[in-house]
TIVEXNU-958503 format. One record per residue (C-alpha): x, y, z; residue in three letters. Coordinates in steps of 0.2 Angstrom, whole numbers, plus 5000, padded with zeros to 4 digits. Example, Ala and Ser with C-alpha at 12.3 -4.5 7.8 and 13.67 -1.06 7.14 Angstrom:
<batis>
506249785039Ala/506849955036Ser/
</batis>
This chain:
<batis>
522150974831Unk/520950834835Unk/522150774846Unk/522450924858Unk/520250934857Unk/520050754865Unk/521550784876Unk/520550934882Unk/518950844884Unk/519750704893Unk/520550834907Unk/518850934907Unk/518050774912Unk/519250724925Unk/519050904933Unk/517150894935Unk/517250694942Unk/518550774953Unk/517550924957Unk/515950794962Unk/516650684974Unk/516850714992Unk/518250804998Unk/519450675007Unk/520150735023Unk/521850705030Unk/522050775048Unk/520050825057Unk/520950985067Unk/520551185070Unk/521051345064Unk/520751515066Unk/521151685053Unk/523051725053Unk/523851825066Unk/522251785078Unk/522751655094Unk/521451525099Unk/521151365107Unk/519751255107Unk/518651155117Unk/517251035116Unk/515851075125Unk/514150965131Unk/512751075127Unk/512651245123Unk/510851235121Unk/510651215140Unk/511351395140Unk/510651545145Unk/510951695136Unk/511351875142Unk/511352055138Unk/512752125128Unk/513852275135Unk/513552345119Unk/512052325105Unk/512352205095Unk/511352115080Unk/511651945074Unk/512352005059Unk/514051985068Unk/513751815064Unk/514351825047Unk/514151655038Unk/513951495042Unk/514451355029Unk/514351175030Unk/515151065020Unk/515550865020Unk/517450765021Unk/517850595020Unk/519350525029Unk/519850355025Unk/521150225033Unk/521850075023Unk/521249975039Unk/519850045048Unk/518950105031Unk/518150275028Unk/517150395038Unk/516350555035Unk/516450725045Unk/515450875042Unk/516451025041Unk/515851175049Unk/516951365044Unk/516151515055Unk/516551695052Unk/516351845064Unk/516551995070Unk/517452035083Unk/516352165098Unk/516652215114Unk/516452075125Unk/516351945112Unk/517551815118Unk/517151665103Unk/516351535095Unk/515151395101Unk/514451255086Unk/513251105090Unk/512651005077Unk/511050905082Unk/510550715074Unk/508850735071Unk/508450565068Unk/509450495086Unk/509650685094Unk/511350645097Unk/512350815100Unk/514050865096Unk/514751025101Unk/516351125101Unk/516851285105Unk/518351405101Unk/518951565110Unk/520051675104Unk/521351765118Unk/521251925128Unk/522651995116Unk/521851965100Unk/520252015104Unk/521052185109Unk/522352185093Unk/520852155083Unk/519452225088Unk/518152275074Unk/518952125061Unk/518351975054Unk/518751815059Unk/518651665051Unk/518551495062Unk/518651315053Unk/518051195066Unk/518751025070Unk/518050875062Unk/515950845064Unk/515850645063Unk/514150625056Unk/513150465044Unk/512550435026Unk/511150505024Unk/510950605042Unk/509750745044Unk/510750865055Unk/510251015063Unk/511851165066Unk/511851285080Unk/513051445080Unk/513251525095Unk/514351685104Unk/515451655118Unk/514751695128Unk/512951665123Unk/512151855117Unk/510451845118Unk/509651835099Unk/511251835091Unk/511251655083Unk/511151555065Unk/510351395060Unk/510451295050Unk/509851115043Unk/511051005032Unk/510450855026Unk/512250725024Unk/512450635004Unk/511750475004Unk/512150324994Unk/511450374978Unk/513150494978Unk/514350384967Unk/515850404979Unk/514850374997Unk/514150194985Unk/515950144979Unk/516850184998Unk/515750195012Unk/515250015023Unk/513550075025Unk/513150095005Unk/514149945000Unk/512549835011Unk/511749884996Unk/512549754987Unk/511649614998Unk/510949484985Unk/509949334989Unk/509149164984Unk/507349114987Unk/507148924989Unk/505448894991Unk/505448714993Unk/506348735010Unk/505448905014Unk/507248975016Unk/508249145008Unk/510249115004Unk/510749275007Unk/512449335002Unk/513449475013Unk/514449605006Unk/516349645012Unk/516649795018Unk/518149905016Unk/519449875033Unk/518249745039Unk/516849765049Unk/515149615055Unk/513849615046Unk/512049595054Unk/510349515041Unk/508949475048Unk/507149455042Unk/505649555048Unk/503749625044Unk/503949785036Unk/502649905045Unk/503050085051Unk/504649995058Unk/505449825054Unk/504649695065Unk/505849545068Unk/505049375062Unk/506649285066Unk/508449285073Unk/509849435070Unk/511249335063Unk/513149435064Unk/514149385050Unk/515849415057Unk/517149515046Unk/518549365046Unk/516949235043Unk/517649105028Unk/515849115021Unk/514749265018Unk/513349155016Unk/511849145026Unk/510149045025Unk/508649105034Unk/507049025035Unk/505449105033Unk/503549015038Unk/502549125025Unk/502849215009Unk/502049395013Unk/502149535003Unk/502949655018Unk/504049505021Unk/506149595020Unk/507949565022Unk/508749685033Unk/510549705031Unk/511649835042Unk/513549845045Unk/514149825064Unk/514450035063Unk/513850165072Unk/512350215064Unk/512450105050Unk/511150125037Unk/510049995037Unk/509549895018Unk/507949815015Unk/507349685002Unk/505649625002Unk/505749474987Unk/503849424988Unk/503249624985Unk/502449564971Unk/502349384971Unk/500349324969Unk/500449174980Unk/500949314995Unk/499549434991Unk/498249274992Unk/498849245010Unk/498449405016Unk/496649345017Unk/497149205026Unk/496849255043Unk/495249245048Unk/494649185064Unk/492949145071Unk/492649145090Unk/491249025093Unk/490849075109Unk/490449265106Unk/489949225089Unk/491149345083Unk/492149345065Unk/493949455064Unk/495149495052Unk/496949535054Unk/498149615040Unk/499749545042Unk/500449675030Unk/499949865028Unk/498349825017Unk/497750005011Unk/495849975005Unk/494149885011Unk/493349735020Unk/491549675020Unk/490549545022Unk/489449485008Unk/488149345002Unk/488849214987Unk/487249164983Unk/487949024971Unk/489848964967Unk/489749064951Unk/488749224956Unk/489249404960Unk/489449414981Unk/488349534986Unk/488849645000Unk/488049655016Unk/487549845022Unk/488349915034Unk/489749805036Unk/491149895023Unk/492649935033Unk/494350015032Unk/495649865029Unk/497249965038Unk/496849875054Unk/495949735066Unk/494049695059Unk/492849645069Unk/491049575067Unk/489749535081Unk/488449425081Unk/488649335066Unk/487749185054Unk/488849035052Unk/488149005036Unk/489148945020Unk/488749075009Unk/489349235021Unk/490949275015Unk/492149415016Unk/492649515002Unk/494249615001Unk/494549784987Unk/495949854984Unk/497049944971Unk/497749774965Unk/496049684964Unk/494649594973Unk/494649424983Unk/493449334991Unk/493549225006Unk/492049105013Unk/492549055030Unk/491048925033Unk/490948845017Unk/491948685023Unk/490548665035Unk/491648655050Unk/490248745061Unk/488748695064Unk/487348775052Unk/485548795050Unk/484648755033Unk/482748775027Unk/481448645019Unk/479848685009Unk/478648575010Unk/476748535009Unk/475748595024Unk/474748495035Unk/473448615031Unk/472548635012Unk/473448785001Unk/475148795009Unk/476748765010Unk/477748755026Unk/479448835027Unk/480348735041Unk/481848785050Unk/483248665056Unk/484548735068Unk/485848665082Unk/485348795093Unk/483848895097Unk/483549045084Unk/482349155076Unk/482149165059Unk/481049275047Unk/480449225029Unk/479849325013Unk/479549284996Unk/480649344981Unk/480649344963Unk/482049324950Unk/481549414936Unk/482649554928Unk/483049684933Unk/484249604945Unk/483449714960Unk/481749634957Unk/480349654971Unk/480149574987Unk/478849545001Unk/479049605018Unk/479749495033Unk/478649375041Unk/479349295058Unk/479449095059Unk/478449045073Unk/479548965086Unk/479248755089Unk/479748675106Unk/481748625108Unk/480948455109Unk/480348455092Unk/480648355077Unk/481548195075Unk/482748155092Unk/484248085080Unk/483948225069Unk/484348415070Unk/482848465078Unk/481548605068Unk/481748775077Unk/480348865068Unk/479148875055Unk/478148975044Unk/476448935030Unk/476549015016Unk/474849015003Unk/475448924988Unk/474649014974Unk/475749144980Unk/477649024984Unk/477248914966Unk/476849064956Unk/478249064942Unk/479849144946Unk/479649154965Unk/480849124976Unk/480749084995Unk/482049155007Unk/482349135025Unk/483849195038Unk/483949215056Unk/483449355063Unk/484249365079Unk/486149415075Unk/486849565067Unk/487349485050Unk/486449345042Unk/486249275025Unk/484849205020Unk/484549025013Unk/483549034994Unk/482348904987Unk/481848944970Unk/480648814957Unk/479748754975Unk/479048564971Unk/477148624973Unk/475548494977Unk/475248384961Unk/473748514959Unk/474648644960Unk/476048564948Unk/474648564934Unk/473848704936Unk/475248814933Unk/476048704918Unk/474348714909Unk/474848924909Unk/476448904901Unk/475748844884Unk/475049044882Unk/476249094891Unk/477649044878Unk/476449094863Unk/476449284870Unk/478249304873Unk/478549194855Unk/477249314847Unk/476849124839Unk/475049084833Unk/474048954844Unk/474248814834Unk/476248844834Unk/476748734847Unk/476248564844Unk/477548464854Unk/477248414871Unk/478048564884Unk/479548514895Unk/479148644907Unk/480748604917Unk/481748684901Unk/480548844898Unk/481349004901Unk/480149084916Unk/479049214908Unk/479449404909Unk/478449474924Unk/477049544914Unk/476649364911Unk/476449324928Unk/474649254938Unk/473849394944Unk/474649424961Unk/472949434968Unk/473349354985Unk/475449424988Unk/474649614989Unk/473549535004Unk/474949425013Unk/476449525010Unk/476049715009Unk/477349825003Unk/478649764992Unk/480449834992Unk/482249774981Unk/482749624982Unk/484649684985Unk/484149784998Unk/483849645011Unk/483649665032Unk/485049515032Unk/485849625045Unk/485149715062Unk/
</batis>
């Protein structure tokens, strides 16, 4: 009894394996119903066509169905191919004479069209009957999207079918075990990094056939970053080395037999190789000339690009306004400040990077000095600059909250480009700043240029004051320490290093008597004009 049940099993399971694979093919001819007489003939294009009134009314229900179906006809030699299948049913009317079919490629728009008609006697014998037309063979690709047009002969006006039929592709079992183009799926490969090479290995195909590889930038299309080699089908070895210049993540094997319409395999090994994703930001170029700084992808890069300010190695880059841009394409930014800390950050779904493309100080760059004024209670900023620029300064403080407030913009004044030491970079500009204001604890001075689009700006911060001014502000700190301590006076007998004290808390600041005067109108310190 368990016998007879697995013996059942086993011949059920061979009819449904059967009953999945494509229908194989013999002989790609026509045929009409029994008892009818026809002939066929291909035809160009019946869309060209134009259609005409027929003697009688007719609908297109005469058109009674319209199946598709797909064959495969294989050779021991030349290998299989498949055919679409196309059976027609109709009935015969009063001038209808036959059947035209055109089936369209709509990825190549190739067109293939037959026709059948059926003779004067028939017609007349069997007027008012159905008839059934198989049509010849349909030759068609793995995976084609095909568009099917069924037609009267001659061409009634309205009476028509259509109909889309979308050809297996290689995820069918049979189509992966028997057709060339599915069988370039079985393309494996070698990286060797050391030689910047991929040992690819071809696949044989079944009754011989080249094979094309090749490797290219995967984009809408394939772009070619090297030479098509043809493996031919008689080749001793089905091994092929090709050399790559850069790991990239859109970087792919191609592989294709030498068939029409061959569906083409592709491998990209570094889709997920860090070192590839790193040189993506790699491209960045800086046109002296027109101050410009671009970015190119040179892989489909879905996410953002800005420029920021890396204020020091460890710190946060803080972006620049106005300068975030879609990363899908060429960026461009004018006008902009070869300064080491402007960098370029990139977001995206797998992460951020940052990129400073001054910071080996290959451009020339302009820096700031603070130093004692000529003139009693100040301090001169003084720019430095290869070539004539316009700065502006203001004063900053450090304090928590990170956005803490600044003073408005004051412009440098402008020096003579004969200025300054003539073996040295000669001083551009300058500006005095009252030092009760630029030595106060926990101010910082900043300065940029001010004549291009994006700048960063240069920060001094603990300025070296006057000797006067050095021990006014350290005798301060002693209190200052005992209020945020909440320590009695006598607690802090030991001399102060005021080089180590933690700067006060705002609230412990001098009176700000003189920055209300000199730099009304305070705004975040995040929110700088680094940018025009």
């Amino acid at each position: 009894m368990l016998v007879r049940r697995v013996v059942t099993l086993l011949c059920l399971a061979a009819t449904v394996s059967q009953s999945l694979a494509i229908p194989r093919i013999q002989e790609c001819g026509f045929s009409c119903s029994q008892d009818f007489v026809c002939r066929s003939r291909k035809k160009q294009n019946i869309r060209s066509s134009f259609c005409q009134v027929p003697p009688t009314p007719m609908s297109r229900s005469v058109l009674e169905a319209l199946e598709l179906s797909t064959g495969m006809k294989c050779d021991p030699h030349e290998g299989c191919s498949l055919h679409l299948r196309v059976l027609a049913s109709v009935t015969l009317r009063e001038g209808l004479q036959g059947l035209e079919v055109c089936t369209s490629s709509l990825d190549t728009q190739k067109m293939q069209c037959q026709g059948v008609r059926v003779s004067r006697a028939s017609r007349q014998l069997h007027s008012g009957q159905q008839l059934q037309v198989q049509f010849g063979c349909f030759q068609v690709s793995v995976a084609q999207h095909l568009h099917v047009t069924l037609r009267t002969t001659p061409y009634f006006c309205g009476v028509q079918l259509d109909q889309q039929y979308h050809v297996e592709d290689c995820r069918d079992e049979d189509l992966g075990e028997n057709m060339p183009e599915c069988m370039a799926g079985k393309l494996t490969y070698q990286v060797h990094r050391g030689q910047k090479a991929i040992l690819v290995e071809v696949p044989n195909a079944l009754g011989g056939a080249d094979y094309y590889v090749r490797l290219c930038l995967r984009w809408l299309t394939c772009k070619d970053v090297g030479p098509t080699v043809r493996v031919p089908r008689n080749a001793v070895s089905r091994k092929v080395s090709l050399p790559y210049r850069q790991a990239l993540p859109c970087l792919c094997l191609e592989g294709w037999f030498a068939t029409p319409d061959a569906v083409r395999i592709q491998m990209c090994p570094f889709k997920d190789d860090p070192a590839g994703i790193q040189a993506l930001w790699d491209t960045i170029q800086y046109h002296p000339g027109s101050q410009v700084l671009s970015w190119a992808p040179t892989c489909p890069v879905s996410g953002r690009v800005s420029l920021c300010w890396l204020s020091d190695p460890g710190a946060t880059c803080s972006e620049l306004s106005d300068s975030s841009r879609p990363a899908h394409g060429k960026v461009r930014y004018p006008l902009v400040d070869t300064q080491p800390q402007l960098c370029l950050q990139f977001s995206t779904l797998r992460g951020f990077w940052v990129r400073c493309p001054f910071a080996q100080r290959r451009f020339p760059a302009w820096k700031m000095t603070v130093q004692p004024a000529p003139s009693q209670g100040f301090l001169r900023a003084t720019f430095f600059s290869p070539s004539p620029a316009r700065f502006q300064v203001r004063l900053c403080s450090w304090w928590e909250p990170p956005l803490a407030p600044c003073g408005l913009a004051l412009d440098a004044t402008p020096l003579p480009a004969a200025s300054g030491e003539p073996s040295a970079q000669p001083a551009a500009a300058f500006l005095d700043l009252p030092w009760d204001e630029a030595c106060a604890p926990g101010i910082c001075v900043q300065g940029w240029r001010s004549d291009v689009r994006f700048s960063v700006p240069q920060q001094l911060c603990h300025v070296q004051c006057s000797e006067a001014v050095t021990r006014e502000t350290t005798a301060e700190f002693p209190s200052l320490i005992r209020n945020k301590l909440h320590q009695p006076p006598g607690a802090l007998r030991q001399p102060v290093d005021t080089a180590s004290i933690i700067a006060p808390e705002p609230w412990a600041w001098p009176p700000a008597r003189h920055l209300s005067e000199v730099l009304p109108g305070h705004r975040a310190c995040g929110d700088h004009p680094f940018h025009s």
